[in-house]
C-alpha positions in Angstrom: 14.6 21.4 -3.4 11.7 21.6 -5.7 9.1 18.9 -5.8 8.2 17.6 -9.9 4.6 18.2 -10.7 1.7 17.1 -8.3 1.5 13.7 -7.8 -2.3 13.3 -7.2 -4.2 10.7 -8.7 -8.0 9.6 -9.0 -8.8 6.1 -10.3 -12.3 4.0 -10.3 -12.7 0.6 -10.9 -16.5 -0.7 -11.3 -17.0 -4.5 -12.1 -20.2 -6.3 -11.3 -18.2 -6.8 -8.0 -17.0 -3.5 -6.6 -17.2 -0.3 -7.5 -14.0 1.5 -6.1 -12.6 5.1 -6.5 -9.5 6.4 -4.7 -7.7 9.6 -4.6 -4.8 9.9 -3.3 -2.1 13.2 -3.2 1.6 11.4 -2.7 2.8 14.6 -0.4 0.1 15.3 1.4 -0.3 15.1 5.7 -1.4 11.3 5.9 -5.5 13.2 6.1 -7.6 9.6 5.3 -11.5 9.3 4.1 -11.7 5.6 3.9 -15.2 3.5 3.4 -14.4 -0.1 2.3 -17.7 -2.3 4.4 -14.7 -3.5 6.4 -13.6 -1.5 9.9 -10.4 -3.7 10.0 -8.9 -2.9 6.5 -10.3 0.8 6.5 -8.2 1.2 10.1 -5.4 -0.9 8.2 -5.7 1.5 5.4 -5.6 4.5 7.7 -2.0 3.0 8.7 -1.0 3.5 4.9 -2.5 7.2 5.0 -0.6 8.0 8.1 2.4 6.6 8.1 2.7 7.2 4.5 1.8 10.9 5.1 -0.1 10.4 1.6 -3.8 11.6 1.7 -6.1 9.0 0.8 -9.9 9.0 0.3 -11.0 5.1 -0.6 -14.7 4.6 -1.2 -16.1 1.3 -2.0 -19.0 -1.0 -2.4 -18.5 -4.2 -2.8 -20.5 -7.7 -2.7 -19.5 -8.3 1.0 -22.9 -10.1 1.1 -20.5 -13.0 -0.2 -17.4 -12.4 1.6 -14.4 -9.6 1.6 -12.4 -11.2 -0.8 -13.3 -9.0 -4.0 -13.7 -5.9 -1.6 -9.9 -6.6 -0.7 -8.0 -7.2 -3.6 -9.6 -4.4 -5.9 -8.9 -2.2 -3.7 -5.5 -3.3 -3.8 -5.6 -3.3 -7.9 -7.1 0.1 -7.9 -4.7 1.8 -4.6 -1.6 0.4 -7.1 -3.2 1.9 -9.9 -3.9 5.1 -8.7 0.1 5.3 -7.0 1.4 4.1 -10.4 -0.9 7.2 -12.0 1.0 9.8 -9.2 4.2 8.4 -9.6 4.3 9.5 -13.6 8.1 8.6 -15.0 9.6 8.4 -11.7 12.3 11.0 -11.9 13.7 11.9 -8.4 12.4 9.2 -6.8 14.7 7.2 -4.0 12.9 4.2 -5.6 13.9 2.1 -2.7 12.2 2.2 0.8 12.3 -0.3 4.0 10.6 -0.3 7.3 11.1 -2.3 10.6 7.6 -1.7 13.3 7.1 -3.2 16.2 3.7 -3.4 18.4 4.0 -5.1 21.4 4.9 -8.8 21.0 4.7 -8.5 16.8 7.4 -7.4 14.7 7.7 -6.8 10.7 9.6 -6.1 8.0 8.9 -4.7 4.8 11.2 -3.6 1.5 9.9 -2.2 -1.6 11.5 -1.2 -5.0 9.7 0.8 -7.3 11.0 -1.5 -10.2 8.8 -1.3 -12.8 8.3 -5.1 -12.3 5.2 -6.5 -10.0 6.8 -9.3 -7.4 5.8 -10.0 -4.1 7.5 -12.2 -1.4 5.1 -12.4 1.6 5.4 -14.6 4.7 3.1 -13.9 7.7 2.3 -16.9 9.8 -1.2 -15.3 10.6 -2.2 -16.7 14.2 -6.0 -17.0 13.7 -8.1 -16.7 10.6 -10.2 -13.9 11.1 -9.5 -10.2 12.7 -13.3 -8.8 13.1 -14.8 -9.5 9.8 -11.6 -9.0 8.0 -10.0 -12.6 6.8 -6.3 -12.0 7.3 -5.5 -14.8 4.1 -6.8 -11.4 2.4 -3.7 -9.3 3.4 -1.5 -11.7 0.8 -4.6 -10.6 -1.7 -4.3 -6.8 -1.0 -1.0 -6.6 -1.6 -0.5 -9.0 -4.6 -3.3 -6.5 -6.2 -0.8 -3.8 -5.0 2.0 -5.1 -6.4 0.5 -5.9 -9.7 -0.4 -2.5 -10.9 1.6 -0.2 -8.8 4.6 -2.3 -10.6 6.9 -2.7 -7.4 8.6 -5.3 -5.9 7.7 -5.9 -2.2 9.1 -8.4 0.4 6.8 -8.7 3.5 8.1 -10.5 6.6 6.7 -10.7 9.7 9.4 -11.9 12.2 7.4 -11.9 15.5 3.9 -12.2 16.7 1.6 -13.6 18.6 -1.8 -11.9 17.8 -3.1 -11.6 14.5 -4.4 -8.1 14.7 -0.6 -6.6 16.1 0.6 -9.2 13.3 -1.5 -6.9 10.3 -0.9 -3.8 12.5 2.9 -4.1 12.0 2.3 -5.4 8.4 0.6 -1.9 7.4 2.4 0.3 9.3 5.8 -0.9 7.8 4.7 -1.1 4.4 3.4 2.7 5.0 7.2 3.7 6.4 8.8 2.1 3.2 6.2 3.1 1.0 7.0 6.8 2.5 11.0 5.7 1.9 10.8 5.0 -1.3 8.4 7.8 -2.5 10.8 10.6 -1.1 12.3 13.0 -3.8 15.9 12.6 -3.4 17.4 16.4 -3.3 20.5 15.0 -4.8 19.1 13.4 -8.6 15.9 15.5 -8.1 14.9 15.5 -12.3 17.0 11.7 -12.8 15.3 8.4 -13.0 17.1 6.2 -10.2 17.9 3.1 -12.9 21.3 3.1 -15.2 18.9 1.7 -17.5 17.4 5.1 -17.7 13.9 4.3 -17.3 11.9 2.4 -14.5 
């Protein structure tokens, strides 16, 4: 089988809030250079880089002097921006991915469809508000960034857990395994767009 063109990306994103760049190579080894102000989301982020097996190098500076909500969610915007850049016209991609990961007591579920069509359905009953200095209500915000410019459809369940930090653990780590799923080149329609409308 032979893979379609690189899929490596760079994007930055600079508003008065954050100033963001991420590179990203979609087949790489899951190698991660992550720098968000943030130790929870950066090791949340290496969970995408690993499990994902996609090399990632995140750098941001944002206005955490407020709080970590704009940090969050343009990463998100620009991480879905940068994936949609890789991606190109998605010929040969298995489009659809899904992940169950467990930790402990927590378990989660996560489907994506690389669509063409930003939709998330997201229900994690968090168990405390804050994991270190990351808020977890800014998980839903990462990922609706995600969704948004990636242009994917993504259902995020959490079906067991006790502890907020195993709760976003198992969040991550399954999105990573679908996101890895769905990004696969399929050997058999290796140069076909997976849609009978012909484009995605």
């Amino acid at each position: 089988m032979t893979l379609p063109t690189a899929r490596i990306a760079e994007v930055s994103r600079n508003t008065a809030e954050t100033k963001i760049t991420v590179k990203l190579n979609l087949d790489g080894t899951g190698q991660a250079s992550l720098s968000t102000g943030i130790g929870f989301f950066d090791h949340m982020l290496d969970q995408i880089a690993r499990h994902g097996l996609i090399d990632l190098d995140i750098q941001c500076v944002g206005d955490l002097h407020i709080d970590g909500h704009h940090t969050v969610e343009d990463v998100g915007i620009t991480l879905g921006q940068a994936v949609a850049k890789a991606v190109g016209d998605k010929k040969g991609l298995r489009r659809y991915g899904h992940a169950y990961v467990p930790l402990d007591e927590a378990l989660s579920r996560v489907v994506i469809d690389f669509s063409g069509r930003p939709g998330l359905d997201m229900h994690v009953p968090f168990k405390s508000g804050m994991i270190g200095t990351f808020d977890s209500q800014l998980a839903f915000e990462f990922f609706q960034g995600f969704v948004n410019h990636a242009f994917v459809t993504l259902h995020i369940d959490n079906l067991r857990g006790e502890n907020s930090h195993h709760q976003a653990e198992t969040v991550f780590k399954a999105f990573a395994r679908a996101l890895r799923m769905a990004l696969e080149i399929d050997p058999r329609a290796a140069h076909t767009i997976p849609s009978t409308k012909g484009s995605l």
